[in-house]
BALOBA-1460 file (C-alpha; in Angstrom, 3 decimals):
// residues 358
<rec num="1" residu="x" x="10.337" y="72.957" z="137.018"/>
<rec num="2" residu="x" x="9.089" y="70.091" z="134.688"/>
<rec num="3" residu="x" x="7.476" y="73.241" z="132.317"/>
<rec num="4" residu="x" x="10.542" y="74.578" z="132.203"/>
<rec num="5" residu="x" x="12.386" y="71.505" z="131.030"/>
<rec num="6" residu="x" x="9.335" y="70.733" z="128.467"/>
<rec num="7" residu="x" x="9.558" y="74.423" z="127.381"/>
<rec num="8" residu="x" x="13.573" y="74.230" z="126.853"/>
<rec num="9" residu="x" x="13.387" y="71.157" z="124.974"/>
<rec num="10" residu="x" x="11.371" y="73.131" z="122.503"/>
<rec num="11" residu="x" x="12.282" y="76.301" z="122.476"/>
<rec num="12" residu="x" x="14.202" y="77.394" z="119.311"/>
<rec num="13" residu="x" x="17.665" y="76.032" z="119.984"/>
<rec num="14" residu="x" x="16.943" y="72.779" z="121.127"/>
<rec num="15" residu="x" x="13.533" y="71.643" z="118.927"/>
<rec num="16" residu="x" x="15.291" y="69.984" z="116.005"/>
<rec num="17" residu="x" x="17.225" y="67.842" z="118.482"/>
<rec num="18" residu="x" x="13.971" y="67.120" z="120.320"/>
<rec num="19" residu="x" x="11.940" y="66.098" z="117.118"/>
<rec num="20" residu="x" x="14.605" y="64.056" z="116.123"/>
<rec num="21" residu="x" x="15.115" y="62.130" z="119.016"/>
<rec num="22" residu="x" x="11.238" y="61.459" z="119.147"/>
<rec num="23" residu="x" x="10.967" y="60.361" z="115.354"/>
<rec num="24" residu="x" x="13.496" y="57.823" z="116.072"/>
<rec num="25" residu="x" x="12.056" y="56.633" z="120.049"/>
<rec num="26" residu="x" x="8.306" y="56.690" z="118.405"/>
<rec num="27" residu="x" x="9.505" y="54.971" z="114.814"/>
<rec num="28" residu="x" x="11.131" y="51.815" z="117.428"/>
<rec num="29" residu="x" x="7.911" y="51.431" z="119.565"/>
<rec num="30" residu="x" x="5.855" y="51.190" z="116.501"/>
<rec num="31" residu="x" x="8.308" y="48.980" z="114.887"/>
<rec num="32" residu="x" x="8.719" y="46.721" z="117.904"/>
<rec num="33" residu="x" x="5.201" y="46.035" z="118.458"/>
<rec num="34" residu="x" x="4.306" y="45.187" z="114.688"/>
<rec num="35" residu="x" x="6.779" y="42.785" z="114.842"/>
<rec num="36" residu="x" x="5.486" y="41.572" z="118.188"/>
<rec num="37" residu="x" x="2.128" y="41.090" z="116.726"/>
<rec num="38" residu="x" x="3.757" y="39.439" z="113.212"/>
<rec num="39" residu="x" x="2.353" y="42.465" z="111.438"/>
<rec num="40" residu="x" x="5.672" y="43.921" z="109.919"/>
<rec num="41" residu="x" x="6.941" y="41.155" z="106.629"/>
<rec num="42" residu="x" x="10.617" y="39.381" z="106.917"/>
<rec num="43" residu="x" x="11.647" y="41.489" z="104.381"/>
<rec num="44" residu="x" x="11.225" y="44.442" z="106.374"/>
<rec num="45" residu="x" x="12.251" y="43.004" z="109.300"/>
<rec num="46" residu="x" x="15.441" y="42.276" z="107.441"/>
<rec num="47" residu="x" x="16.243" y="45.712" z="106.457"/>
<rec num="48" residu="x" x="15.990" y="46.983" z="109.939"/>
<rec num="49" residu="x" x="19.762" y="46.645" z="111.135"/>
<rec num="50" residu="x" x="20.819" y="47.741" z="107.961"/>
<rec num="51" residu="x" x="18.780" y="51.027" z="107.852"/>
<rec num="52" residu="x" x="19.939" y="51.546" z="111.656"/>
<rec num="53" residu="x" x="23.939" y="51.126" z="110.102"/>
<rec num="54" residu="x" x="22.901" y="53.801" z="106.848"/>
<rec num="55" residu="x" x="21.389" y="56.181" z="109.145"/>
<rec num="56" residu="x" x="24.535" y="56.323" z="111.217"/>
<rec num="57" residu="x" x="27.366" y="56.210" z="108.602"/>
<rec num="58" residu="x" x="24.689" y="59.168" z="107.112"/>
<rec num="59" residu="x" x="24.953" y="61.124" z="110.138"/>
<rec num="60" residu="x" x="28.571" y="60.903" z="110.430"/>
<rec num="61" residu="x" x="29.016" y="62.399" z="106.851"/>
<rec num="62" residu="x" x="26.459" y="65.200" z="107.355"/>
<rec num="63" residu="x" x="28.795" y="66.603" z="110.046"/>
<rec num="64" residu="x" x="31.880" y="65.995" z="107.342"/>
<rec num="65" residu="x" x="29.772" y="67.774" z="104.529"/>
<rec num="66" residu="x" x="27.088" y="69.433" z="106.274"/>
<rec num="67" residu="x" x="29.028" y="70.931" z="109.091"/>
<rec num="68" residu="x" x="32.422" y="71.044" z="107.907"/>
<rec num="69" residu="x" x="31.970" y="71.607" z="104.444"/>
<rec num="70" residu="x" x="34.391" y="68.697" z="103.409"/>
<rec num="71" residu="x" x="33.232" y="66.451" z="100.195"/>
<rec num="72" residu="x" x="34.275" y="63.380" z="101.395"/>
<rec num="73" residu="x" x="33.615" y="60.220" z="99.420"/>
<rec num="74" residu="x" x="35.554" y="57.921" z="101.429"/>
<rec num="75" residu="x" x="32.313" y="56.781" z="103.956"/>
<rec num="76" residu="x" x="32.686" y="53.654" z="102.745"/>
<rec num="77" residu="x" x="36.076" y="53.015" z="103.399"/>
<rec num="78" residu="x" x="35.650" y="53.777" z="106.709"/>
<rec num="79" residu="x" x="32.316" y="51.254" z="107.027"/>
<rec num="80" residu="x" x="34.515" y="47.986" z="105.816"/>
<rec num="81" residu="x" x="37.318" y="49.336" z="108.096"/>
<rec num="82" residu="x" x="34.752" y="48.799" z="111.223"/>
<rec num="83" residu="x" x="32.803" y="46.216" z="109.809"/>
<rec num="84" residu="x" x="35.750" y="43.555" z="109.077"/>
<rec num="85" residu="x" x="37.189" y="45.117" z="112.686"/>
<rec num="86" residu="x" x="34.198" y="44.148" z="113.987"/>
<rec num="87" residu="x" x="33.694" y="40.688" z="113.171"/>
<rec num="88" residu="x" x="37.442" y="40.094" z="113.860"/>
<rec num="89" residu="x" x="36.548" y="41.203" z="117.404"/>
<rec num="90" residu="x" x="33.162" y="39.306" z="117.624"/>
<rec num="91" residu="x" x="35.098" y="35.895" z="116.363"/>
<rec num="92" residu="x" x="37.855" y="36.241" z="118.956"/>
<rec num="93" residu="x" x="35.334" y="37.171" z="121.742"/>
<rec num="94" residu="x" x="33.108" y="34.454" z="120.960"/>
<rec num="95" residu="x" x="34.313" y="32.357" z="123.023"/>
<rec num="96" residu="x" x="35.403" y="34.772" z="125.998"/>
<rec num="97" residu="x" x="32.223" y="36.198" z="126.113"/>
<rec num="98" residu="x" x="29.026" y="33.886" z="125.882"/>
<rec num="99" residu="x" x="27.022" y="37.520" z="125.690"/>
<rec num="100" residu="x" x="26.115" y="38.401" z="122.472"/>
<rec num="101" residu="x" x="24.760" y="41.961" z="123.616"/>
<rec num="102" residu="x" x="28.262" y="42.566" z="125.253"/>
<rec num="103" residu="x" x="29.771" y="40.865" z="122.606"/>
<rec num="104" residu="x" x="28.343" y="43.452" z="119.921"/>
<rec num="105" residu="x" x="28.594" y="46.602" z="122.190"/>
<rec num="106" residu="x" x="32.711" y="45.483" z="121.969"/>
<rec num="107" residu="x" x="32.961" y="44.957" z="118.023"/>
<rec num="108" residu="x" x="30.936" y="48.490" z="117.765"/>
<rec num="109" residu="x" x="33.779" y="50.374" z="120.329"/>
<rec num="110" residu="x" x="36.651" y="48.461" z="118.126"/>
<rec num="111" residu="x" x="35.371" y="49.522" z="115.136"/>
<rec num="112" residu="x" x="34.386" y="52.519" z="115.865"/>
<rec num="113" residu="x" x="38.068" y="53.173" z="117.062"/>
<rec num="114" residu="x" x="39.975" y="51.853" z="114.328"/>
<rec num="115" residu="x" x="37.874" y="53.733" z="111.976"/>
<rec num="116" residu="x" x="38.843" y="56.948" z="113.771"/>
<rec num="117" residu="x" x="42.446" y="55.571" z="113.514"/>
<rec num="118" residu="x" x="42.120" y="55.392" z="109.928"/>
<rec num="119" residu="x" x="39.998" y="58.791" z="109.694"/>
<rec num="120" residu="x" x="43.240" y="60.542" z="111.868"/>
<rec num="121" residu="x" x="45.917" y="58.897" z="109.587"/>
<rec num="122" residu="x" x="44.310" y="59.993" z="106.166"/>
<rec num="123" residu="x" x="43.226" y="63.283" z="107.563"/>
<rec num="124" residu="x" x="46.476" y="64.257" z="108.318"/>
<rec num="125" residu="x" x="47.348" y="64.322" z="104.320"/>
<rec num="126" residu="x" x="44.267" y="64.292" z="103.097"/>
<rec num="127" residu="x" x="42.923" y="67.693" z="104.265"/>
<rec num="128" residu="x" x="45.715" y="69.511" z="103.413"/>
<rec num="129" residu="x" x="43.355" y="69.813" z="100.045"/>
<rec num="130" residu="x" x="39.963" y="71.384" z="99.439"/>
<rec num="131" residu="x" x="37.200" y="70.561" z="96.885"/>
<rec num="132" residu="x" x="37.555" y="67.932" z="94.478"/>
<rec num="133" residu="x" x="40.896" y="67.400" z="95.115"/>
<rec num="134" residu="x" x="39.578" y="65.912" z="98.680"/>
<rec num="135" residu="x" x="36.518" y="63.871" z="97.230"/>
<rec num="136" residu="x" x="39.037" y="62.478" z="94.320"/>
<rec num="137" residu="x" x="41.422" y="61.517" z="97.303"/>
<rec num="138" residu="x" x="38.794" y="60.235" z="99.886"/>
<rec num="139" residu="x" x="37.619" y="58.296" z="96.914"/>
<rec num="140" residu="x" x="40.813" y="56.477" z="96.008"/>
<rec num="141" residu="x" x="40.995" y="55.670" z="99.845"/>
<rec num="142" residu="x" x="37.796" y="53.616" z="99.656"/>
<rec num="143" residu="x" x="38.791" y="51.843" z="96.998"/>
<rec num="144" residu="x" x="42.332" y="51.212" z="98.158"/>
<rec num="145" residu="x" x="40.786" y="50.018" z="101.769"/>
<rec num="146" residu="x" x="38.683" y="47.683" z="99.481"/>
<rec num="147" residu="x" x="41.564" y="46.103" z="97.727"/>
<rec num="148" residu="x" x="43.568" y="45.397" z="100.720"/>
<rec num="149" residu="x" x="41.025" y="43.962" z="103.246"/>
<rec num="150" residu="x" x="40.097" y="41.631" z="99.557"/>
<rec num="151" residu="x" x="43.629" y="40.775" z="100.245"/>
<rec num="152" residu="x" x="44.076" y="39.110" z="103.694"/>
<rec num="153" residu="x" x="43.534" y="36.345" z="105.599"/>
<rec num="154" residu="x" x="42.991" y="36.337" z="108.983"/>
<rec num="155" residu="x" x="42.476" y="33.320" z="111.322"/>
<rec num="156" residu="x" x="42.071" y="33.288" z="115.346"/>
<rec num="157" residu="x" x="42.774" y="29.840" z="117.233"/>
<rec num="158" residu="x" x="44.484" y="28.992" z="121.192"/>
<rec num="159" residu="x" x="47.442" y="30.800" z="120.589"/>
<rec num="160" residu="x" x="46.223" y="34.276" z="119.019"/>
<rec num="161" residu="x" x="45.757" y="35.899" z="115.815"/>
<rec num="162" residu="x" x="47.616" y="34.524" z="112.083"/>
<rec num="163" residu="x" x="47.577" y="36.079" z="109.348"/>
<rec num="164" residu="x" x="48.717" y="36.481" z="105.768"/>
<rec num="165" residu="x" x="48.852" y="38.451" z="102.650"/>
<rec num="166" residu="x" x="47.754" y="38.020" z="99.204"/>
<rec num="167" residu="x" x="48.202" y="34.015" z="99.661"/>
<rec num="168" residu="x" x="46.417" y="32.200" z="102.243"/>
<rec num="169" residu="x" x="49.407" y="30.779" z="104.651"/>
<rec num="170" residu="x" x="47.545" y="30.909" z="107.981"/>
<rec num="171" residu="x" x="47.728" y="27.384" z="109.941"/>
<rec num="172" residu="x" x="45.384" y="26.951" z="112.437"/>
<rec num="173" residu="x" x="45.115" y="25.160" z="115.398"/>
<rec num="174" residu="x" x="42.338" y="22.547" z="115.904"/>
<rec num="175" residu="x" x="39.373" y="24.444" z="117.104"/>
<rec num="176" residu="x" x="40.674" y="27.581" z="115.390"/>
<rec num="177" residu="x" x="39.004" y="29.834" z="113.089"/>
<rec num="178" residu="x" x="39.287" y="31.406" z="110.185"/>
<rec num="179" residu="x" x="37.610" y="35.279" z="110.436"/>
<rec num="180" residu="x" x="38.649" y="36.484" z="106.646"/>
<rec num="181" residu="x" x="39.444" y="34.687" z="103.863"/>
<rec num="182" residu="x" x="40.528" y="37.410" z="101.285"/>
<rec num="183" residu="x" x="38.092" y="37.784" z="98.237"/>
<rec num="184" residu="x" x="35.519" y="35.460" z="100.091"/>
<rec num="185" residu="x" x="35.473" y="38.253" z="102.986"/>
<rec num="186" residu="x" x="34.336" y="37.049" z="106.649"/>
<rec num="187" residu="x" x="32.505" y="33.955" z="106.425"/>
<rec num="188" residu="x" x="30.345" y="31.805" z="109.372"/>
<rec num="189" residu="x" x="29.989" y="35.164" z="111.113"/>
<rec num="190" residu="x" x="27.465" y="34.753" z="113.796"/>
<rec num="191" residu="x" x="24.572" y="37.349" z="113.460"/>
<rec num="192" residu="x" x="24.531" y="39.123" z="116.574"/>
<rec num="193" residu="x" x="23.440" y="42.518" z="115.446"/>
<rec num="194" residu="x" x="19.783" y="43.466" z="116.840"/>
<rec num="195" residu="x" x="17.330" y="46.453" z="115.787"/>
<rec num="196" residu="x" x="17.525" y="47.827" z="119.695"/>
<rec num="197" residu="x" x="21.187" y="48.021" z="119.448"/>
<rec num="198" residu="x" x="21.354" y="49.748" z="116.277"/>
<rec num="199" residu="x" x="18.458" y="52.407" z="117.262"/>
<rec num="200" residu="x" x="20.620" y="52.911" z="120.756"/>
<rec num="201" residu="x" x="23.406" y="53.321" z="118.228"/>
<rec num="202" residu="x" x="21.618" y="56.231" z="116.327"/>
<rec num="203" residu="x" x="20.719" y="58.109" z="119.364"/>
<rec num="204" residu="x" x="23.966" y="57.784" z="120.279"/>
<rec num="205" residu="x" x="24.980" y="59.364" z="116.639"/>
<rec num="206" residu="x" x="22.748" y="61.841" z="117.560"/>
<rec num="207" residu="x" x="23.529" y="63.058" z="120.732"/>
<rec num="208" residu="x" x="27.262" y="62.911" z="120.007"/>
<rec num="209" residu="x" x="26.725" y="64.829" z="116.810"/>
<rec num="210" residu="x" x="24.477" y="67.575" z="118.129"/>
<rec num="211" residu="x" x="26.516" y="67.930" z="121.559"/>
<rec num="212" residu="x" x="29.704" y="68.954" z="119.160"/>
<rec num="213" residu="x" x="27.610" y="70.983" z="116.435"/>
<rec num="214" residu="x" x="26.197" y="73.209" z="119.405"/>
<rec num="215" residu="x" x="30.108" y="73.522" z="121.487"/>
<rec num="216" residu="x" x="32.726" y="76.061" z="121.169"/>
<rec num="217" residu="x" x="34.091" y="73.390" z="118.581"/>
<rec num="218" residu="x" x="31.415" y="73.124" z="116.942"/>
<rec num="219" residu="x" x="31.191" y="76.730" z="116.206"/>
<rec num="220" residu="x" x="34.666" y="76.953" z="114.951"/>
<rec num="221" residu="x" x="34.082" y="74.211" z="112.437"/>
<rec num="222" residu="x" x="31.349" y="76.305" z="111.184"/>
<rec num="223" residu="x" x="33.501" y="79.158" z="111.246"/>
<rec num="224" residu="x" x="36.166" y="77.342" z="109.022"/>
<rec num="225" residu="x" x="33.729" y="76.514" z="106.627"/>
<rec num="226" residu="x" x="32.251" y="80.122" z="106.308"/>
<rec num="227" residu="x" x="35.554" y="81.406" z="105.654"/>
<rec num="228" residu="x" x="38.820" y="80.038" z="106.195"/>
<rec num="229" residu="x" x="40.524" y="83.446" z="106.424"/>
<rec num="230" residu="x" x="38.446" y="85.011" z="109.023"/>
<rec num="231" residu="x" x="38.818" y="82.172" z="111.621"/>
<rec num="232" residu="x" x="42.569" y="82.216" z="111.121"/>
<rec num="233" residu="x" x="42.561" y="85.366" z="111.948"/>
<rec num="234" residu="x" x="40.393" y="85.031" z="115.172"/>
<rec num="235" residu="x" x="42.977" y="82.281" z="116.779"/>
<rec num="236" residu="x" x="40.918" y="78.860" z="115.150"/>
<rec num="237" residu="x" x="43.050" y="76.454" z="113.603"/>
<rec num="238" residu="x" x="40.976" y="75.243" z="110.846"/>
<rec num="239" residu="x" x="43.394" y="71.888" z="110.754"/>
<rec num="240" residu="x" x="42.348" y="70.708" z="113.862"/>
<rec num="241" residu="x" x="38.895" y="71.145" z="113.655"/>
<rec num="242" residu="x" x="38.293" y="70.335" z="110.374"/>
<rec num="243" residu="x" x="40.385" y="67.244" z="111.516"/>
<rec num="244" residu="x" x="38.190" y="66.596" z="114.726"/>
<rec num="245" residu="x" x="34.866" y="66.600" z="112.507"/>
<rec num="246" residu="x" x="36.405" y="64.032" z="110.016"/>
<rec num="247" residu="x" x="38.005" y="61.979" z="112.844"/>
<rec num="248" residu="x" x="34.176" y="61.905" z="114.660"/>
<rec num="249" residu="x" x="32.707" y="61.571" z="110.825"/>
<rec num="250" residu="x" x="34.683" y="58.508" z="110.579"/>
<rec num="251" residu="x" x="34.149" y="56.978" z="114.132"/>
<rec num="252" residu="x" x="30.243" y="56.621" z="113.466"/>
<rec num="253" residu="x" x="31.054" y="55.208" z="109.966"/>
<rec num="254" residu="x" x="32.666" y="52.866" z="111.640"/>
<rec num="255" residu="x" x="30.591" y="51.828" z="114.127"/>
<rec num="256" residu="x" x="27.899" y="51.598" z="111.194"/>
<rec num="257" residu="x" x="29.834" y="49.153" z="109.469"/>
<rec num="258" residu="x" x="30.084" y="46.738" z="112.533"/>
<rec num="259" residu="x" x="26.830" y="46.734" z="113.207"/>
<rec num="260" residu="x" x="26.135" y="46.038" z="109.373"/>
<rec num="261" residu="x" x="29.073" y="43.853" z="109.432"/>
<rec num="262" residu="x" x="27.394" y="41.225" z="112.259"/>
<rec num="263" residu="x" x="23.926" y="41.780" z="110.542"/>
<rec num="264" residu="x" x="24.905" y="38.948" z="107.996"/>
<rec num="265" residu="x" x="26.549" y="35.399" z="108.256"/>
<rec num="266" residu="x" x="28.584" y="36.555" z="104.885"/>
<rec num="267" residu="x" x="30.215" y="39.940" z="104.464"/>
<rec num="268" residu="x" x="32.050" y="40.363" z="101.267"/>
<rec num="269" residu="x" x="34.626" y="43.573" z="100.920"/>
<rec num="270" residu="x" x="33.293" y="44.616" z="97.585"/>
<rec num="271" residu="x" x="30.104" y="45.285" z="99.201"/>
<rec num="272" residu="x" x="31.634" y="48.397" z="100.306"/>
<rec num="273" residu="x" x="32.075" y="49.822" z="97.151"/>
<rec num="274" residu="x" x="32.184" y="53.271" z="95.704"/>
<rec num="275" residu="x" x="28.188" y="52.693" z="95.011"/>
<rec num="276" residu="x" x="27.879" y="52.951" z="98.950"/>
<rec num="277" residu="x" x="29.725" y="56.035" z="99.657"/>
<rec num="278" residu="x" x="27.623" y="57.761" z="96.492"/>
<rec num="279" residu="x" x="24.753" y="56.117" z="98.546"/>
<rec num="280" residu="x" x="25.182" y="57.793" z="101.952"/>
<rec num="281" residu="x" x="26.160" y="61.275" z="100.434"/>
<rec num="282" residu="x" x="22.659" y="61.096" z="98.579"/>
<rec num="283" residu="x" x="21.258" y="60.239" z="101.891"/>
<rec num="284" residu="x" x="23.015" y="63.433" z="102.878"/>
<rec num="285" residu="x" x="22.020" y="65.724" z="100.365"/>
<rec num="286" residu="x" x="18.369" y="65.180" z="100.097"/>
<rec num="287" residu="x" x="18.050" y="65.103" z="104.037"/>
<rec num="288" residu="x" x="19.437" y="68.624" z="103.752"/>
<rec num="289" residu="x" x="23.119" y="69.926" z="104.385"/>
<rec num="290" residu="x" x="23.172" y="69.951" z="108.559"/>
<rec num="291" residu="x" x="19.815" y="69.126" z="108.981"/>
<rec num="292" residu="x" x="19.624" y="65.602" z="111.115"/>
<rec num="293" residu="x" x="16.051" y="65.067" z="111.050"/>
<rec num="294" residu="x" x="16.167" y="64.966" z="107.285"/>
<rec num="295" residu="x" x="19.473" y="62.837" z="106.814"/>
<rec num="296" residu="x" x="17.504" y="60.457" z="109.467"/>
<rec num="297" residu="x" x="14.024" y="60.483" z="107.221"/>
<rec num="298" residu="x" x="15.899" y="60.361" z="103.788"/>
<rec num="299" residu="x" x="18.208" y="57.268" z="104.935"/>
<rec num="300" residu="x" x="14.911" y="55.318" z="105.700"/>
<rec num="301" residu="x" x="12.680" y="56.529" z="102.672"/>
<rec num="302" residu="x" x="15.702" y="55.933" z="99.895"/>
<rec num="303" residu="x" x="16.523" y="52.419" z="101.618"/>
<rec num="304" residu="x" x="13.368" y="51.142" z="101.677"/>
<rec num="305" residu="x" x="11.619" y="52.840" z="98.581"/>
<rec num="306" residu="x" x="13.433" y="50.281" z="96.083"/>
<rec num="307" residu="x" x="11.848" y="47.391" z="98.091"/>
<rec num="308" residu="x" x="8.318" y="48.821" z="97.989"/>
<rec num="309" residu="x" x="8.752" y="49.108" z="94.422"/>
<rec num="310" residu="x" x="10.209" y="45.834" z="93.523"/>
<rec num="311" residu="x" x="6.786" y="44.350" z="92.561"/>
<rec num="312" residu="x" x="7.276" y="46.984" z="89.475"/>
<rec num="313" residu="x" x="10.506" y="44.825" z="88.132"/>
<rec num="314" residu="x" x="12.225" y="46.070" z="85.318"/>
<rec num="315" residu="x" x="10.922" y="49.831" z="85.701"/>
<rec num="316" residu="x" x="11.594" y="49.559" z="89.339"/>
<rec num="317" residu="x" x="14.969" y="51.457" z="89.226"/>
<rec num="318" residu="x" x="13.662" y="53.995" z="86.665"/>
<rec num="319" residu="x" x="11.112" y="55.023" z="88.615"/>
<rec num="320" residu="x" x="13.585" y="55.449" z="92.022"/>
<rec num="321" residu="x" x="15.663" y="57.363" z="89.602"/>
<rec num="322" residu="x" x="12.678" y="60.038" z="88.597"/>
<rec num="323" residu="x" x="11.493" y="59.857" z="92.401"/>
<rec num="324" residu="x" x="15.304" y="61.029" z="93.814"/>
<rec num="325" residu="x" x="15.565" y="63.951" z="90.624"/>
<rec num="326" residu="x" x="11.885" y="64.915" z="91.584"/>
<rec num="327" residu="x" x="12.867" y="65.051" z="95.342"/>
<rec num="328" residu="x" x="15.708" y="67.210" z="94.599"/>
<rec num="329" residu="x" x="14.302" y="69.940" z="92.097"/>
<rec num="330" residu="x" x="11.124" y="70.020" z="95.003"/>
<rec num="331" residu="x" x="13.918" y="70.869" z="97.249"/>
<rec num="332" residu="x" x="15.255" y="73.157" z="95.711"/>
<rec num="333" residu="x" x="12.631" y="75.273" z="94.851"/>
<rec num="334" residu="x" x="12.698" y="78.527" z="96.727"/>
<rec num="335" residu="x" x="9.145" y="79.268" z="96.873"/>
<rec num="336" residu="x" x="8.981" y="76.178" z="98.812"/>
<rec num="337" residu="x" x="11.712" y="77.011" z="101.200"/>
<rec num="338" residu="x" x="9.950" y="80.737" z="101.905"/>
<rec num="339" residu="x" x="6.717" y="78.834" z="102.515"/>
<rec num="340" residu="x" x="8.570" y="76.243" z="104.710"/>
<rec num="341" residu="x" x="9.752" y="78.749" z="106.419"/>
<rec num="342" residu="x" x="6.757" y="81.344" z="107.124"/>
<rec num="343" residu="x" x="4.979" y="78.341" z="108.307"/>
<rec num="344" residu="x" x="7.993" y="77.461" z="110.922"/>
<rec num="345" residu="x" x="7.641" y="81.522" z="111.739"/>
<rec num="346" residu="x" x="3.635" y="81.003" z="112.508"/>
<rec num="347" residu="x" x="4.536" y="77.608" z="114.919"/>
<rec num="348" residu="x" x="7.290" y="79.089" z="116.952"/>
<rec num="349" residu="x" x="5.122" y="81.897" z="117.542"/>
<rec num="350" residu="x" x="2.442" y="79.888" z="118.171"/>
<rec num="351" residu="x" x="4.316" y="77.924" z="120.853"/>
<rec num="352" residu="x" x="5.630" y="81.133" z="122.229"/>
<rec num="353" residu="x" x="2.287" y="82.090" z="122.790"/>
<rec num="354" residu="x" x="1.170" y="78.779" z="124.294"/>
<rec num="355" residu="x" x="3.702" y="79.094" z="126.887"/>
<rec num="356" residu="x" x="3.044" y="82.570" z="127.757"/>
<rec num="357" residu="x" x="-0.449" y="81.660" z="128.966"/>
<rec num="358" residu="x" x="0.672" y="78.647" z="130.762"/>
C-alpha cells in the first residue's frame, strides 16, 4: 500500500505537483533552522514574507496566463485590493481577537474574498475582450484601484467603521483608530504576518491551483484557450471558465497582498503600482507558461537576486537587466528544450524501471 502511494505521487501525472510541494516543505526547514541558529542575515530574513506574498500573487497569474491564456496586467490591483482589506480587518479585529495567528488567517480569507469580488465584477466586462485589448484594460484597472484606495480615509472606533472621500472628515471616538489615511496609506499597522503562514499560504496556492488545472474545469479552460471555437462547439462555455480562472487568479492575489499588507507597519497604495504587476508576469514568464515549479523558483531567484547584488551599486540593476534577457534567450533555445526533455524521457524510464523490480 505505502509503494503504491510513493509510486503514484511520482508517476507521470502527479510528479510536478510532488516536486513542487517538496521544494517548498524542504526550502522552510532549511530556512527555519538557519534562522534558529542566527545563520540567515536580517535582510534576508526580511524578504521572507514578501517572497511568500510574490510567489502566490505569481501563482495566481500563471493560471490567468499560463492556463487560461488571458494577459492580464491587473495583479496588482487585485494585491492592494486584499492588502488594504486586510489591514482594515486586522485593525478592527485587534481588539476582538488577542490572536495574532487567527487574527491573520481572517485578514487573508477577507482579502482573499474581496479580491475575488473585484476579479468577478471586472471579469464580467473585462473578458468580453481578448489580447491587448484585455492587458490595456486590466492595466487601467490597477491603476484606477490605485487612485481610489490613495483617496479614502477610513477610521474604526466603539461604534463601527467612518469613512470619507477625497477629504479627511472621519471623527473618531476616543480610543478609535484611524486604518487609512488616503495618500499616507495604512499607517501603525501591527506586523502580524509570519514566514510559516505565508509558506502554508503557498501550499495552499498550490494545491488549490493544481486540484482545478487537473478537474473537468480545468480541462475546459485549457480547451478555451486551444481554441475557442472547438469548445463552443463541444457544450463549454468559455465565459464561465475563463471567468472561474480569473475569479481564482484574483483570490490568491489577494490573499498575497494581505499577507504583504501586515508584513510592514506602513503600506503605501502606490506601492502597488504598474511596476508590480510587470513584476509578477516576469515571474510568470521565466518560470515557464503553466509550469508551477518554475513560477515558484523564478519568484525567489528574481526577488532576491537584486539584494545579492546590491554590494555592486550603480551597475547593480544593469547587471539584473542582462541576467533576466540572458535567462530568457537560454529559455528559449530549442536545443535546450529537446535536451531537457530527452533527459526527462531517460528519468521516467528510469523510475519506471525502478519500480518494476521493486
Amino acid at each position: 500500500m505505502k509503494k503504491n502511494i510513493f509510486a503514484s505521487m511520482f508517476d507521470q501525472k502527479h510528479r510536478s505537483r510532488t516536486v513542487t510541494y517538496l521544494i517548498v516543505i524542504v526550502s522552510y526547514i532549511v530556512l527555519e533552522i538557519l534562522m534558529k541558529t542566527g545563520n540567515l542575515s536580517s535582510l534576508f530574513t526580511s524578504l521572507l514574507v514578501p517572497v511568500c506574498a510574490y510567489i502566490v500573487a505569481a501563482i495566481g497569474l500563471n493560471l490567468n496566463v499560463g492556463f487560461s491564456g488571458e494577459l492580464n496586467l491587473g495583479q496588482a490591483g487585485f494585491m492592494s485590493v486584499g492588502a488594504f482589506t486586510g489591514i482594515c480587518v486586522s485593525g478592527a479585529l485587534g481588539g476582538l481577537i488577542p490572536n495574532t495567528v487567527v487574527r491573520l488567517l481572517a485578514s487573508l480569507i477577507a482579502g482573499a474574498l474581496m479580491a475575488a469580488v473585484f476579479g468577478y465584477l471586472i471579469g464580467v466586462p473585462v473578458l468580453k475582450l481578448q489580447g491587448d485589448y484585455l492587458a490595456i484594460v486590466t492595466l487601467a484597472f490597477g491603476q484606477i484601484i490605485k487612485s481610489v484606495i490613495t483617496n479614502i480615509y477610513l477610521g474604526f472606533d466603539g461604534t463601527g467603521f467612518h469613512m470619507s472621500f477625497v477629504d479627511n472628515k472621519v471623527k473618531l471616538e476616543p480610543g478609535g483608530k484611524m486604518l487609512l489615511n488616503g495618500p499616507m496609506g495604512a499607517t501603525g499597522t501591527d506586523r502580524i504576518a509570519t514566514f510559516t503562514v505565508g509558506v502554508l499560504l503557498i501550499l495552499a496556492a498550490l494545491v488549490i491551483v493544481y486540484n482545478l488545472i487537473y478537474s473537468r474545469s480545468g480541462r475546459a479552460i485549457m480547451a478555451a484557450r486551444d481554441n475557442r471555437i472547438a469548445a463552443e462547439s463541444i457544450g463549454i462555455s468559455v465565459s464561465k471558465t475563463k471567468m472561474l480562472a480569473f475569479v481564482v487568479s484574483a483570490s490568491l492575489a489577494g490573499a498575497a497582498g494581505a499577507l504583504f499588507g501586515l508584513n510592514y507597519s506602513t503600506l503605501l497604495p502606490n506601492k502597488f503600482d504598474f511596476n508590480m504587476s510587470i513584476l509578477v508576469l516576469v515571474y510568470v514568464v521565466l518560470g515557464g507558461l503553466g509550469n508551477m515549479t518554475g513560477t515558484v523558483t523564478a519568484t525567489v531567484i528574481l526577488v532576491l537576486l537584486p539584494e545579492l547584488l546590491r554590494s555592486l551599486q550603480d551597475y547593480r540593476m544593469l547587471i539584473y537587466a542582462v541576467i533576466l534577457i540572458s535567462i530568457m534567450l537560454i529559455s528559449n533555445n530549442e536545443n535546450m528544450k529537446v535536451t531537457a526533455e530527452r533527459l526527462k524521457k531517460k528519468l521516467s524510464r528510469k523510475n519506471l524501471k525502478e519500480a518494476g523490480n521493486e
